[in-house]
PDB file of N, H, CA, C and O in Angstrom:
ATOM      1  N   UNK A   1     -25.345  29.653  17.050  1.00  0.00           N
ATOM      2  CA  UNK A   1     -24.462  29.875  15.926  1.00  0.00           C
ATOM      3  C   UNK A   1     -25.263  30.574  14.823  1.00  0.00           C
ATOM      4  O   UNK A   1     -26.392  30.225  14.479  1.00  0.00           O
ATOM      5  N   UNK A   2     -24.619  31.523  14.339  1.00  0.00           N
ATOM      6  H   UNK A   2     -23.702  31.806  14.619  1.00  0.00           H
ATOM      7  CA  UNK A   2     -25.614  32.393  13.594  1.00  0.00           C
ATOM      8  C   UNK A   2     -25.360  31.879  11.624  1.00  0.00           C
ATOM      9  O   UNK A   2     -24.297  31.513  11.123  1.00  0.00           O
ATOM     10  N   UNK A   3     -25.929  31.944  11.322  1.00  0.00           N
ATOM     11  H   UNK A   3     -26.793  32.242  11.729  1.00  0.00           H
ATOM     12  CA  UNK A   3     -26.226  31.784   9.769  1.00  0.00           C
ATOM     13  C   UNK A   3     -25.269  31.857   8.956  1.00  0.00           C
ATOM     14  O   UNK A   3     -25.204  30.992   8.083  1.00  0.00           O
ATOM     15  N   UNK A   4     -23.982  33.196   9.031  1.00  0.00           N
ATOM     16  H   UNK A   4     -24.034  33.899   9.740  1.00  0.00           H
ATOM     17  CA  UNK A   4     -23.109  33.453   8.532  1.00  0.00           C
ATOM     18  C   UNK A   4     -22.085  31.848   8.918  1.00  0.00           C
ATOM     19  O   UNK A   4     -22.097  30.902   8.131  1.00  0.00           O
ATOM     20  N   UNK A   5     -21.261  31.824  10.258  1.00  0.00           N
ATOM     21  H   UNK A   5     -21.251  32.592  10.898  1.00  0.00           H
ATOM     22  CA  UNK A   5     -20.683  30.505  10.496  1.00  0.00           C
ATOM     23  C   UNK A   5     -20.769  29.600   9.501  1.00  0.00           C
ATOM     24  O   UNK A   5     -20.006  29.186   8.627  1.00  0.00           O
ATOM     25  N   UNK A   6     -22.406  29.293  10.000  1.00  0.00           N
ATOM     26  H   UNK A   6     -23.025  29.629  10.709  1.00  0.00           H
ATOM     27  CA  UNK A   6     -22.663  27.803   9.736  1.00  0.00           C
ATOM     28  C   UNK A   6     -22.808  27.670   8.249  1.00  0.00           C
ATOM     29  O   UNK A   6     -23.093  26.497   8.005  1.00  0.00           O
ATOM     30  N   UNK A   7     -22.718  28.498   6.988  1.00  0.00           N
ATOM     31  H   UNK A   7     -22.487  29.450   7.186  1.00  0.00           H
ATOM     32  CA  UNK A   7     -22.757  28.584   5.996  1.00  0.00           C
ATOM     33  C   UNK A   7     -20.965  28.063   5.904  1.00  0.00           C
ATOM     34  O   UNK A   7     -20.504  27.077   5.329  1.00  0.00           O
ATOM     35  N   UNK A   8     -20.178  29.223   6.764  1.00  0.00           N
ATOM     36  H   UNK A   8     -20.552  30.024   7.231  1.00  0.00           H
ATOM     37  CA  UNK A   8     -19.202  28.706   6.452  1.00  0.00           C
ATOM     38  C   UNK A   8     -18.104  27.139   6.742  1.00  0.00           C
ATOM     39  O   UNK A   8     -17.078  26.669   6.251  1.00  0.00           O
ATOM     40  N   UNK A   9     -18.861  26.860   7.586  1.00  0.00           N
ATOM     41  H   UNK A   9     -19.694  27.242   7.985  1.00  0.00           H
ATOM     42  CA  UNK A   9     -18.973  25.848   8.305  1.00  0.00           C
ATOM     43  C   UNK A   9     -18.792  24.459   7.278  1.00  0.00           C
ATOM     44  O   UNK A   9     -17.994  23.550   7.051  1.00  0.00           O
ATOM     45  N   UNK A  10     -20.368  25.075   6.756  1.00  0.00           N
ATOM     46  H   UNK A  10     -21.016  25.814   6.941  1.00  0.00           H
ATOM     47  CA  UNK A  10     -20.317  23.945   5.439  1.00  0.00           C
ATOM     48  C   UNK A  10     -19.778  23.888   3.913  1.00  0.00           C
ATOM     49  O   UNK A  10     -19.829  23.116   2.956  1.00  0.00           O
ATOM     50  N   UNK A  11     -19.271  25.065   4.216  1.00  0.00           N
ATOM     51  H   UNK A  11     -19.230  25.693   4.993  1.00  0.00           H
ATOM     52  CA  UNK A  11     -18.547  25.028   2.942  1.00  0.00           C
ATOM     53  C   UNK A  11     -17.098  24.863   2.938  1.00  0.00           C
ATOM     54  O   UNK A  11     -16.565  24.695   1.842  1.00  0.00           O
ATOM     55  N   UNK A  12     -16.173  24.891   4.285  1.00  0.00           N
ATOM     56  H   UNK A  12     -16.606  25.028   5.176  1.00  0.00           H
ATOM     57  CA  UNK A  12     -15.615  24.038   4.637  1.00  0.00           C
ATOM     58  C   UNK A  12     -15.168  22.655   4.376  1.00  0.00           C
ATOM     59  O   UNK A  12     -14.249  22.086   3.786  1.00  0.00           O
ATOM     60  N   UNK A  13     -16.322  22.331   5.140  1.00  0.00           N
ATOM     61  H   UNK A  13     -17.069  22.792   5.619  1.00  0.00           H
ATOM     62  CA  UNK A  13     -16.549  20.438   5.361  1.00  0.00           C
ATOM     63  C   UNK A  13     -16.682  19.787   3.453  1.00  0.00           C
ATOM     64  O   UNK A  13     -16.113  18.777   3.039  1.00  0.00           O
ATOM     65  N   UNK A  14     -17.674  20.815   2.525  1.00  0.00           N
ATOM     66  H   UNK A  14     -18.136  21.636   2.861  1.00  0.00           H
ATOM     67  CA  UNK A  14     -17.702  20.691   1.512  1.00  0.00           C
ATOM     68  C   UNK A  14     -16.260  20.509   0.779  1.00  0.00           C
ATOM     69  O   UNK A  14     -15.976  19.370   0.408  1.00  0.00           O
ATOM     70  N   UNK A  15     -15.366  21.525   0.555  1.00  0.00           N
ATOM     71  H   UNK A  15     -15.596  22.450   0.856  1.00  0.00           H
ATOM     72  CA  UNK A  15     -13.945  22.091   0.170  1.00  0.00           C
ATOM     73  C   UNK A  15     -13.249  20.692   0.612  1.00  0.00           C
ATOM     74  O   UNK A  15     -12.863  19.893  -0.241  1.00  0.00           O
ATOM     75  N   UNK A  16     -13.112  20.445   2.053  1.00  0.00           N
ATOM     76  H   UNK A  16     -13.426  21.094   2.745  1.00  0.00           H
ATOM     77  CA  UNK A  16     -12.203  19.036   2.754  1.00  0.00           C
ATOM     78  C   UNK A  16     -12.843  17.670   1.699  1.00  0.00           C
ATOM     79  O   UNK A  16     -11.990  17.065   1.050  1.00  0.00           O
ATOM     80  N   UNK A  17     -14.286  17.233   1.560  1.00  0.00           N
ATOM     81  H   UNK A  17     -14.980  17.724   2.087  1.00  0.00           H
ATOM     82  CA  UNK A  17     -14.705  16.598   1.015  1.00  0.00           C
ATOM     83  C   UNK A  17     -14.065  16.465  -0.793  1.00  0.00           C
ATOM     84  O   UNK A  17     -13.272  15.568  -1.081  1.00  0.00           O
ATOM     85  N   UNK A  18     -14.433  17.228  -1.587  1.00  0.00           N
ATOM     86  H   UNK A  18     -15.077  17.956  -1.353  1.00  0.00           H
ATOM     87  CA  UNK A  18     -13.593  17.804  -3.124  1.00  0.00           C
ATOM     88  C   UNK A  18     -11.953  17.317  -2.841  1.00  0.00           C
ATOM     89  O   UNK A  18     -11.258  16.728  -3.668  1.00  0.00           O
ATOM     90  N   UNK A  19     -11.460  17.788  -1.229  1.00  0.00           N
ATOM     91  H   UNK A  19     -12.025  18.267  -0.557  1.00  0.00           H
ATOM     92  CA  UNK A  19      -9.675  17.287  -1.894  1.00  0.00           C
ATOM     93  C   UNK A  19      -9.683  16.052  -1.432  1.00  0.00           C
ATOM     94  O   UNK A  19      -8.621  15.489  -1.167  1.00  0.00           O
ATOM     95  N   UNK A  20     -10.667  15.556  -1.297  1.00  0.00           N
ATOM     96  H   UNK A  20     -11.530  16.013  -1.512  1.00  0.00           H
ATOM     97  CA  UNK A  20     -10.458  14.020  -0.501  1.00  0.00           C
ATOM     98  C   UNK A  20     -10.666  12.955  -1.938  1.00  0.00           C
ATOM     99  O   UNK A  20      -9.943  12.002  -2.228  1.00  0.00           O
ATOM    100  N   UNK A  21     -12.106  13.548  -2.843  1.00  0.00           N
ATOM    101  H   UNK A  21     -12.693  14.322  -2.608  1.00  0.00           H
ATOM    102  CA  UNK A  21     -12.014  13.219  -3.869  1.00  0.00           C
ATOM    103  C   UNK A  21     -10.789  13.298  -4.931  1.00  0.00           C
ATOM    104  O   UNK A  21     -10.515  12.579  -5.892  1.00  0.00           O
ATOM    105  N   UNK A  22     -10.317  14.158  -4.527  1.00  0.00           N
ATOM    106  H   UNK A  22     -10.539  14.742  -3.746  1.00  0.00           H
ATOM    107  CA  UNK A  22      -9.110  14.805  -5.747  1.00  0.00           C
ATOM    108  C   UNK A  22      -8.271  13.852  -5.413  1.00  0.00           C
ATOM    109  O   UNK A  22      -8.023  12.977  -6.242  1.00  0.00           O
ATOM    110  N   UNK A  23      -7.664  13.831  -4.130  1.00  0.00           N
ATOM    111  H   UNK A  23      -7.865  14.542  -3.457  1.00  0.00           H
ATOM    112  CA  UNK A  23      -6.489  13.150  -3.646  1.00  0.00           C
ATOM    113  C   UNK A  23      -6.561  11.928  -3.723  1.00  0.00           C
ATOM    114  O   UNK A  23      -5.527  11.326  -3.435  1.00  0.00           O
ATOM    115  N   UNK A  24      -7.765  11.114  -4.126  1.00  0.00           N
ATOM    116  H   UNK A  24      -8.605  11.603  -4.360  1.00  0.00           H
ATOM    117  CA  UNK A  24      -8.365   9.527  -4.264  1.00  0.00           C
ATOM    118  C   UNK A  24      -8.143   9.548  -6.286  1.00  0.00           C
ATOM    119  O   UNK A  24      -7.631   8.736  -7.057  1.00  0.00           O
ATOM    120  N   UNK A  25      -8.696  10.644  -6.457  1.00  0.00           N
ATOM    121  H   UNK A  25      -9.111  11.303  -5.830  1.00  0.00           H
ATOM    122  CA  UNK A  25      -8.014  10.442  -8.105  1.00  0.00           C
ATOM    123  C   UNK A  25      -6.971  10.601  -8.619  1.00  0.00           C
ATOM    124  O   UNK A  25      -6.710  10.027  -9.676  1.00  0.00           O
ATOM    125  N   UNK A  26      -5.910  11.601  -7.877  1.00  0.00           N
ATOM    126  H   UNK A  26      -6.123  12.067  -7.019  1.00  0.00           H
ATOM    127  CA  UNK A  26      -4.950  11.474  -8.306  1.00  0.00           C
ATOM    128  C   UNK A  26      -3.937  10.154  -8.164  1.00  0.00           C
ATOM    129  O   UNK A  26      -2.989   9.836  -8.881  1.00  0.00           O
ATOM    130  N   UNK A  27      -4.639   9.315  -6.633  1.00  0.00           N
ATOM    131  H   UNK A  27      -5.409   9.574  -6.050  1.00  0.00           H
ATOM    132  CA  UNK A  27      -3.622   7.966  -6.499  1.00  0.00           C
ATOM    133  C   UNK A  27      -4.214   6.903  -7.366  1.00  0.00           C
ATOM    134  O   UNK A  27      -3.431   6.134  -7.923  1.00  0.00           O
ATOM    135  N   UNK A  28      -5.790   6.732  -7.590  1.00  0.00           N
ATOM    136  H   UNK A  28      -6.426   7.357  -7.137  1.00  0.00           H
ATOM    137  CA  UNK A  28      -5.625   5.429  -8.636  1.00  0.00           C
ATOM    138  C   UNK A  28      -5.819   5.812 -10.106  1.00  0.00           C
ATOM    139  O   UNK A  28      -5.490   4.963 -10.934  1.00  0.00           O
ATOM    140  N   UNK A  29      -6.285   6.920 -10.517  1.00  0.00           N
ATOM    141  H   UNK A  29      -6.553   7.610  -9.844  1.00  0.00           H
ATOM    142  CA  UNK A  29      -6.992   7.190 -11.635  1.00  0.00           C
ATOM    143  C   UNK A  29      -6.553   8.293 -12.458  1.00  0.00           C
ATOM    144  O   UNK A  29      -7.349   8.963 -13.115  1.00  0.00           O
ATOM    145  N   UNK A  30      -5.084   8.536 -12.436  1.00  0.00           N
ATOM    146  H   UNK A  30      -4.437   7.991 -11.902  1.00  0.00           H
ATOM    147  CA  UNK A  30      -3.818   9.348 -12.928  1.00  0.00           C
ATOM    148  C   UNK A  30      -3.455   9.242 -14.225  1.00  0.00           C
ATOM    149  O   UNK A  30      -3.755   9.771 -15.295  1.00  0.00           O
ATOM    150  N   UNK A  31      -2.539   8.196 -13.724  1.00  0.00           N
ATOM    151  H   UNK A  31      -2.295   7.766 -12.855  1.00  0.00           H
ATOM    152  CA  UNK A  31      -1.644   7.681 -14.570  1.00  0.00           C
ATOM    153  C   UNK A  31      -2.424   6.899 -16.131  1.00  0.00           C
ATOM    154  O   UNK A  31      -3.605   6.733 -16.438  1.00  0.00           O
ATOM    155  N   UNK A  32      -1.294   6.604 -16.755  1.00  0.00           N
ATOM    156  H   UNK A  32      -0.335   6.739 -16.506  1.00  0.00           H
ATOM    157  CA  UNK A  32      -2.536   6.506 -18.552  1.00  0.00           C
ATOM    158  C   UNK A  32      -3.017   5.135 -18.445  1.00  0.00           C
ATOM    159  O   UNK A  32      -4.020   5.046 -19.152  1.00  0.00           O
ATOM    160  N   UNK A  33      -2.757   4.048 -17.889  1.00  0.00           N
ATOM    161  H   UNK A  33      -1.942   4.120 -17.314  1.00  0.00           H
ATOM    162  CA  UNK A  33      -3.832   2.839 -17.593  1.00  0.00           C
ATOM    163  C   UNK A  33      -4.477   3.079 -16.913  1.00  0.00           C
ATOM    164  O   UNK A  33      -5.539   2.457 -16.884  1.00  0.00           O
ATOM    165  N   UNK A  34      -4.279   3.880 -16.185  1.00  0.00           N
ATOM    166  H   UNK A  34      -3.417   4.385 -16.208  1.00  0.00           H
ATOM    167  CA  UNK A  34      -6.491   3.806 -15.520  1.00  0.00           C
ATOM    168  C   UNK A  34      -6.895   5.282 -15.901  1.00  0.00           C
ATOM    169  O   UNK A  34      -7.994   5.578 -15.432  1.00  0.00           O
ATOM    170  N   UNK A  35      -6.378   6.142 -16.525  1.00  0.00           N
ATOM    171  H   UNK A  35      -5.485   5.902 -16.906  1.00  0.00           H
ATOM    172  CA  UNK A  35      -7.173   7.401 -16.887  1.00  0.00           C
ATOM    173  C   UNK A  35      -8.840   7.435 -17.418  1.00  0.00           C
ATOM    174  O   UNK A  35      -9.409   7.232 -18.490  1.00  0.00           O
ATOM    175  N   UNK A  36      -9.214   7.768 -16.186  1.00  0.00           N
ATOM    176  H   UNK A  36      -8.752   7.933 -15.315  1.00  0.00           H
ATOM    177  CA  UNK A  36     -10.952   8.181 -16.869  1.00  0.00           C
ATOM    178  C   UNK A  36     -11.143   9.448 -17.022  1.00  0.00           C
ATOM    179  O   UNK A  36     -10.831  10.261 -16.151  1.00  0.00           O
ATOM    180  N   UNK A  37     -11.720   9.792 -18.238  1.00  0.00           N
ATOM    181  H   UNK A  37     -11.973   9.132 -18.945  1.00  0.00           H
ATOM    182  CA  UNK A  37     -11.971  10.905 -18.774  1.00  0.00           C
ATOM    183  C   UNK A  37     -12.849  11.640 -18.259  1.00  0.00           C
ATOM    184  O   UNK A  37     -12.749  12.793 -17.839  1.00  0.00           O
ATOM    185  N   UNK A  38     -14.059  10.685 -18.311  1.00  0.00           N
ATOM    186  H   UNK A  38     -14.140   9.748 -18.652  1.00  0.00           H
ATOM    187  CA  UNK A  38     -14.772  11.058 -17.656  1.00  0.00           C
ATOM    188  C   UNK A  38     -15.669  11.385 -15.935  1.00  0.00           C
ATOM    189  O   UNK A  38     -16.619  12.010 -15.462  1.00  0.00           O
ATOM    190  N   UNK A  39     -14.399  10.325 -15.485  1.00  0.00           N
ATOM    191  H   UNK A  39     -13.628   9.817 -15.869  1.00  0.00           H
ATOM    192  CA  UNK A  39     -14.351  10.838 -14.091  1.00  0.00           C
ATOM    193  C   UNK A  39     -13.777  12.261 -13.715  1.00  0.00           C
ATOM    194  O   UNK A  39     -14.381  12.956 -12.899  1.00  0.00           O
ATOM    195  N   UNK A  40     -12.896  12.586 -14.167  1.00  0.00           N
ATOM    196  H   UNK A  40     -12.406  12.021 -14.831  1.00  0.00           H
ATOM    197  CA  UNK A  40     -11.929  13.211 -14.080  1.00  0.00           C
ATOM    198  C   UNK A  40     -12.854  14.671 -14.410  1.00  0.00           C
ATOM    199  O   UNK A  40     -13.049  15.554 -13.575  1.00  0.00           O
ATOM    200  N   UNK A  41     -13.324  14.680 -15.725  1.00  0.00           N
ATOM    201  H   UNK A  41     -13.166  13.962 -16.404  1.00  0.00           H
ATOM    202  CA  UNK A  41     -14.786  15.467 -16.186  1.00  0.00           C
ATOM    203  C   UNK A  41     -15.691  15.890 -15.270  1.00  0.00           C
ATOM    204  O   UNK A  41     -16.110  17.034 -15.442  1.00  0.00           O
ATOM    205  N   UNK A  42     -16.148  15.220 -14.254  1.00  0.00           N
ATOM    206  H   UNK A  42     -15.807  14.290 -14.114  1.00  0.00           H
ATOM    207  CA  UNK A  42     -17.054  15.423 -13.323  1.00  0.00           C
ATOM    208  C   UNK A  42     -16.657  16.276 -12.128  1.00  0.00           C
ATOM    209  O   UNK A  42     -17.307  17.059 -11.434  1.00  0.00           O
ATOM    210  N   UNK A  43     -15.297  15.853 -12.103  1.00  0.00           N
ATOM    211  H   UNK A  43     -14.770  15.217 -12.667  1.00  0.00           H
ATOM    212  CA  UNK A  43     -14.747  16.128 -10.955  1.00  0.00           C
ATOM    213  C   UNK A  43     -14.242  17.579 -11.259  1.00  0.00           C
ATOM    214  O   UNK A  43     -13.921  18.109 -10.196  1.00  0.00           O
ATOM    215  N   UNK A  44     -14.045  18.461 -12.395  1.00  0.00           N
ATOM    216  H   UNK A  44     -14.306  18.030 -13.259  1.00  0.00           H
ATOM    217  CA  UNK A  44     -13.874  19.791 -12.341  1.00  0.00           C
ATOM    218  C   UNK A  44     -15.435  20.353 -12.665  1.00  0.00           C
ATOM    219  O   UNK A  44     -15.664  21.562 -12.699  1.00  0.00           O
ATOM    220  N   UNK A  45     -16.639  19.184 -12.933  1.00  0.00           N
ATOM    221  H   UNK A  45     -16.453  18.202 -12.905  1.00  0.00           H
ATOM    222  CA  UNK A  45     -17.647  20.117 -12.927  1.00  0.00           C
ATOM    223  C   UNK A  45     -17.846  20.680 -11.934  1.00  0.00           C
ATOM    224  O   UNK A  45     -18.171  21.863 -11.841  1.00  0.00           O
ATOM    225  N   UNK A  46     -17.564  19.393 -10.450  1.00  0.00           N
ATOM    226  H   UNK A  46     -17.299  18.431 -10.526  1.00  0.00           H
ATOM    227  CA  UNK A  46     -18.371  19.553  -9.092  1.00  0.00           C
ATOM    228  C   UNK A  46     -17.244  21.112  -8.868  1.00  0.00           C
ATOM    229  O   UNK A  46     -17.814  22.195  -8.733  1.00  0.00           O
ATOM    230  N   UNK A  47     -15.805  21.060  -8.853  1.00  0.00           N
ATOM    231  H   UNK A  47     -15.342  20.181  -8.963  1.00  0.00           H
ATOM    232  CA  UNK A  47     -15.034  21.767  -8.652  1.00  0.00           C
ATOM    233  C   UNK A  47     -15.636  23.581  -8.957  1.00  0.00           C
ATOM    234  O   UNK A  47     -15.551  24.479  -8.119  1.00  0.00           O
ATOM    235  N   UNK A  48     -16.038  23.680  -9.931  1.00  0.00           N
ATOM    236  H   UNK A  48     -16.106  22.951 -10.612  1.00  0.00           H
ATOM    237  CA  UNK A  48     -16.490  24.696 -10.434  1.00  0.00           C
ATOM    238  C   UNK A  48     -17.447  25.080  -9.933  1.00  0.00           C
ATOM    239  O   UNK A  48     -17.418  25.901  -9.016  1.00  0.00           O
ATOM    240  N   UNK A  49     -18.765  24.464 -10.524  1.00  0.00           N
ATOM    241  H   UNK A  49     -18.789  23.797 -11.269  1.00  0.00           H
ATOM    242  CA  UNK A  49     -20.052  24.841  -9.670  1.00  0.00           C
ATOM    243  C   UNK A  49     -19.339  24.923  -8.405  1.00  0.00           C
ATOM    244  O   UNK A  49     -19.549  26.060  -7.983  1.00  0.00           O
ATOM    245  N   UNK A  50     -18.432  24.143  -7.407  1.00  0.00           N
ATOM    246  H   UNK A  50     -18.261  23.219  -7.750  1.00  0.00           H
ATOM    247  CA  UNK A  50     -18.417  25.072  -5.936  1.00  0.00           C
ATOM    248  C   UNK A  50     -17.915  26.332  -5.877  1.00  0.00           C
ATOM    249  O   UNK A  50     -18.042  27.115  -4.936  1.00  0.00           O
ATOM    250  N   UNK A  51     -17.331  26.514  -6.921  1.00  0.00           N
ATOM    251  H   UNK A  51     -17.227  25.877  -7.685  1.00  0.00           H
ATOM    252  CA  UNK A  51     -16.249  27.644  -6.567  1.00  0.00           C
ATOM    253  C   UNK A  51     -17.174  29.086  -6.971  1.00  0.00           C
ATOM    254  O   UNK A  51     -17.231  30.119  -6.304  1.00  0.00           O
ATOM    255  N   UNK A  52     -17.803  28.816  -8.162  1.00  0.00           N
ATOM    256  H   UNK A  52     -17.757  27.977  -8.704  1.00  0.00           H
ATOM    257  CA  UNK A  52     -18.946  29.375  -8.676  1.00  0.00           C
ATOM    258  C   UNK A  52     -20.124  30.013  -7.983  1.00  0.00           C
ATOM    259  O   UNK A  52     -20.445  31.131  -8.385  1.00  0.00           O
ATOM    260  N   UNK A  53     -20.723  29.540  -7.131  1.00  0.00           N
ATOM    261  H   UNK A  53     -20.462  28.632  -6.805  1.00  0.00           H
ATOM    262  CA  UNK A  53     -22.125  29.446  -6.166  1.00  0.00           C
ATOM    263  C   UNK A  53     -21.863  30.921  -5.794  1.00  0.00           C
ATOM    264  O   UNK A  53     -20.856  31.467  -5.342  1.00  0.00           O
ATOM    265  N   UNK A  54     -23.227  31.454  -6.165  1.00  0.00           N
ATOM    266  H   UNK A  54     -24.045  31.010  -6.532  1.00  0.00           H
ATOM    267  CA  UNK A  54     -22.924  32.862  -5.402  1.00  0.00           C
ATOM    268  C   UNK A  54     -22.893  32.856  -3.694  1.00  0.00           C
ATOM    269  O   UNK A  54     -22.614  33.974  -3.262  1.00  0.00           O
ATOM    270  N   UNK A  55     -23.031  32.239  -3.054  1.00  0.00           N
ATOM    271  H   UNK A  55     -23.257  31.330  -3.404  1.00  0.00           H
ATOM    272  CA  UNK A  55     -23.122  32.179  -1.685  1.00  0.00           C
ATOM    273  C   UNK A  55     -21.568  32.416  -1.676  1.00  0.00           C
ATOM    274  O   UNK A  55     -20.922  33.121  -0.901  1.00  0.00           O
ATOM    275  N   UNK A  56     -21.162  31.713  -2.650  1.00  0.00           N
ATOM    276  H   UNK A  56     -21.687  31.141  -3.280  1.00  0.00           H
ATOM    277  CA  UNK A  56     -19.015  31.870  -2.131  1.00  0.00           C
ATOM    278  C   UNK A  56     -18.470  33.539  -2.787  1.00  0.00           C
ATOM    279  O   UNK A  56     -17.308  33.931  -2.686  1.00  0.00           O
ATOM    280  N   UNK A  57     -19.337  34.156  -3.294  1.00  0.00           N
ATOM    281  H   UNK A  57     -20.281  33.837  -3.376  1.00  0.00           H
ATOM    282  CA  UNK A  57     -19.007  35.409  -4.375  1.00  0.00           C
ATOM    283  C   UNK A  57     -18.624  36.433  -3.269  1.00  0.00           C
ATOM    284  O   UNK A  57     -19.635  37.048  -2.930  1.00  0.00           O
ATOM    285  N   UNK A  58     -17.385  36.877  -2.507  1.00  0.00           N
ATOM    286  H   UNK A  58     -16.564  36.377  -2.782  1.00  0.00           H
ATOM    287  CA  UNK A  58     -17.714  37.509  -1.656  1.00  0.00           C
ATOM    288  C   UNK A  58     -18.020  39.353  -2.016  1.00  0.00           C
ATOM    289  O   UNK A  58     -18.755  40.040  -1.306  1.00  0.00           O
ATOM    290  N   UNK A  59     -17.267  39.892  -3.267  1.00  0.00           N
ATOM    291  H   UNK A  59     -16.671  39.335  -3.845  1.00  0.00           H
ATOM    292  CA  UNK A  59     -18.193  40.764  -3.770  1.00  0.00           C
ATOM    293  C   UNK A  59     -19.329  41.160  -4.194  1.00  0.00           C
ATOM    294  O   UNK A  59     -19.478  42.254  -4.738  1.00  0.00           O
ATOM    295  N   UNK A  60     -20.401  40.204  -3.969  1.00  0.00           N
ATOM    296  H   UNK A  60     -20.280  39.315  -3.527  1.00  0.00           H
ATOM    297  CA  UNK A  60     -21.919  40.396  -3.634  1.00  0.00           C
ATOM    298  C   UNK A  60     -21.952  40.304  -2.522  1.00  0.00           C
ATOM    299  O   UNK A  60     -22.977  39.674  -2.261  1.00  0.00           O
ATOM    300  N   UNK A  61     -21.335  40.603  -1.460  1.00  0.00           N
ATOM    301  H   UNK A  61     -20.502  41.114  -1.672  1.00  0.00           H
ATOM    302  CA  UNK A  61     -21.946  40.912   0.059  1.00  0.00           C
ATOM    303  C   UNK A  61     -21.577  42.501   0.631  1.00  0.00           C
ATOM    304  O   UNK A  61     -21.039  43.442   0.049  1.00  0.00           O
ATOM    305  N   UNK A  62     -21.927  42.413   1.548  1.00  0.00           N
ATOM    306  H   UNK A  62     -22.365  41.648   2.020  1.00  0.00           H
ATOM    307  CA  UNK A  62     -21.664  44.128   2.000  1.00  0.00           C
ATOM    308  C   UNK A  62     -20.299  44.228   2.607  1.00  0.00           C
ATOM    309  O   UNK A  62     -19.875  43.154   3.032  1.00  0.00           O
ATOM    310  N   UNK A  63     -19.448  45.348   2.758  1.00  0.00           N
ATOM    311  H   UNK A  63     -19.793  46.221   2.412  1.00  0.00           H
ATOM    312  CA  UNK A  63     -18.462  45.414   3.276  1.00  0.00           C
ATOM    313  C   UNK A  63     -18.084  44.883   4.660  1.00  0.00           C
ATOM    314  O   UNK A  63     -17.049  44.389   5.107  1.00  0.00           O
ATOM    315  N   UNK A  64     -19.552  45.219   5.297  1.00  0.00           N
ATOM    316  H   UNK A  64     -20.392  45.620   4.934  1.00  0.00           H
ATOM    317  CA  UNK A  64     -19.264  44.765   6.997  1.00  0.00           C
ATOM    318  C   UNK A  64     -19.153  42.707   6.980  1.00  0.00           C
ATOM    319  O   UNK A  64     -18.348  42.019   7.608  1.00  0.00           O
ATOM    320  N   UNK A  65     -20.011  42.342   6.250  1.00  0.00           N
ATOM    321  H   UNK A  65     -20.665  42.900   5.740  1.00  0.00           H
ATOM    322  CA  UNK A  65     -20.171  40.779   5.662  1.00  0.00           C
ATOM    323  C   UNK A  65     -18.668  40.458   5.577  1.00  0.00           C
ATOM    324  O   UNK A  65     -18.042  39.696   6.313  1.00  0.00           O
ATOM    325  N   UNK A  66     -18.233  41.140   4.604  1.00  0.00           N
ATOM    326  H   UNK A  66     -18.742  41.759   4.006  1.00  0.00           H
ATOM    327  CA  UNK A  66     -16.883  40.495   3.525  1.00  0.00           C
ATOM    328  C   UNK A  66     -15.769  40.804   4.686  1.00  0.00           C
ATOM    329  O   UNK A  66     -14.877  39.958   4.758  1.00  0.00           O
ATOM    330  N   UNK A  67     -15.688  42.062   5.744  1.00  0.00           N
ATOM    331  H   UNK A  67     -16.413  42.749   5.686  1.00  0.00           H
ATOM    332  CA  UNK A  67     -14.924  42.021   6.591  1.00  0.00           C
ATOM    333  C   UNK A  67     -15.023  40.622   7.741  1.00  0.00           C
ATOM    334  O   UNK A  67     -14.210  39.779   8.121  1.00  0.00           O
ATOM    335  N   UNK A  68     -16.359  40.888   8.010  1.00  0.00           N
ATOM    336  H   UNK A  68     -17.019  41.573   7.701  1.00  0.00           H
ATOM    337  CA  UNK A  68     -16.482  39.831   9.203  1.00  0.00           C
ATOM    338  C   UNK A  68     -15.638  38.345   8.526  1.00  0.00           C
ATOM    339  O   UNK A  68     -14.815  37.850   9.297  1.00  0.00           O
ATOM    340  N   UNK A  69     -15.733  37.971   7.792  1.00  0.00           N
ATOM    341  H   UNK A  69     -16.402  38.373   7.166  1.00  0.00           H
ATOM    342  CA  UNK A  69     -15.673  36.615   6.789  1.00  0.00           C
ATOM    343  C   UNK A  69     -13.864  36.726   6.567  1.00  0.00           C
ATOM    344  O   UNK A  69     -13.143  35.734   6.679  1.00  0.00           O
ATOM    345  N   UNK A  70     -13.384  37.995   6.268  1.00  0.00           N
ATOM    346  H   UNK A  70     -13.969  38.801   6.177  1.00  0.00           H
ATOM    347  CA  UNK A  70     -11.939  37.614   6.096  1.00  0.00           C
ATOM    348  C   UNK A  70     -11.535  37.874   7.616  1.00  0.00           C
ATOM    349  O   UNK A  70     -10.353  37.530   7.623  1.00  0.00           O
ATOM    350  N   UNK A  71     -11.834  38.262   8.825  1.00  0.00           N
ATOM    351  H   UNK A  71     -12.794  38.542   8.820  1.00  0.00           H
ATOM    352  CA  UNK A  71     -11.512  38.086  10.231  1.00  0.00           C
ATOM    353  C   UNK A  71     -11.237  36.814  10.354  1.00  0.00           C
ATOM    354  O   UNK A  71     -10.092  36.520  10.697  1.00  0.00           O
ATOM    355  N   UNK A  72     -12.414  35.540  10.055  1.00  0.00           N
ATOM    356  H   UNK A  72     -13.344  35.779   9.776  1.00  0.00           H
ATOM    357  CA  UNK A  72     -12.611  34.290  10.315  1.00  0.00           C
ATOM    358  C   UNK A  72     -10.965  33.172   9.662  1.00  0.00           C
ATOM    359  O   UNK A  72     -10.948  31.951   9.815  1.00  0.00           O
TER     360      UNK A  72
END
């Protein structure tokens, strides 16, 4: 498995992980008696920094890259 995949691979498994979190805050930690601010805070930091990471930037890669990647 070559480098490209398995990058995507894990960023994947990463992405599934984030809505698993999301979907666990939106059922207990929503609504205005249990609202944490600061959970909630963390959870668009992690959100960002992933979305952010130049590894995910696909206009910093080369055309043949960014093709292979939207094939997948």
């Amino acid at each position: 498995m070559d480098l490209n995949k398995m990058s995507l691979i894990y960023f994947r498994v990463f992405l599934r992980a984030i809505n698993q979190y999301a979907a666990v805050l939106n059922k207990k930690f929503l609504d205005q008696t249990n609202f944490e601010l600061q959970l909630w805070n963390n959870y668009f930091h992690l959100a960002v920094a992933y979305l952010t990471q130049e590894s995910l930037q696909l206009e910093n890669f080369s055309s043949d890259k960014r093709a292979k990647i939207f094939q997948k």
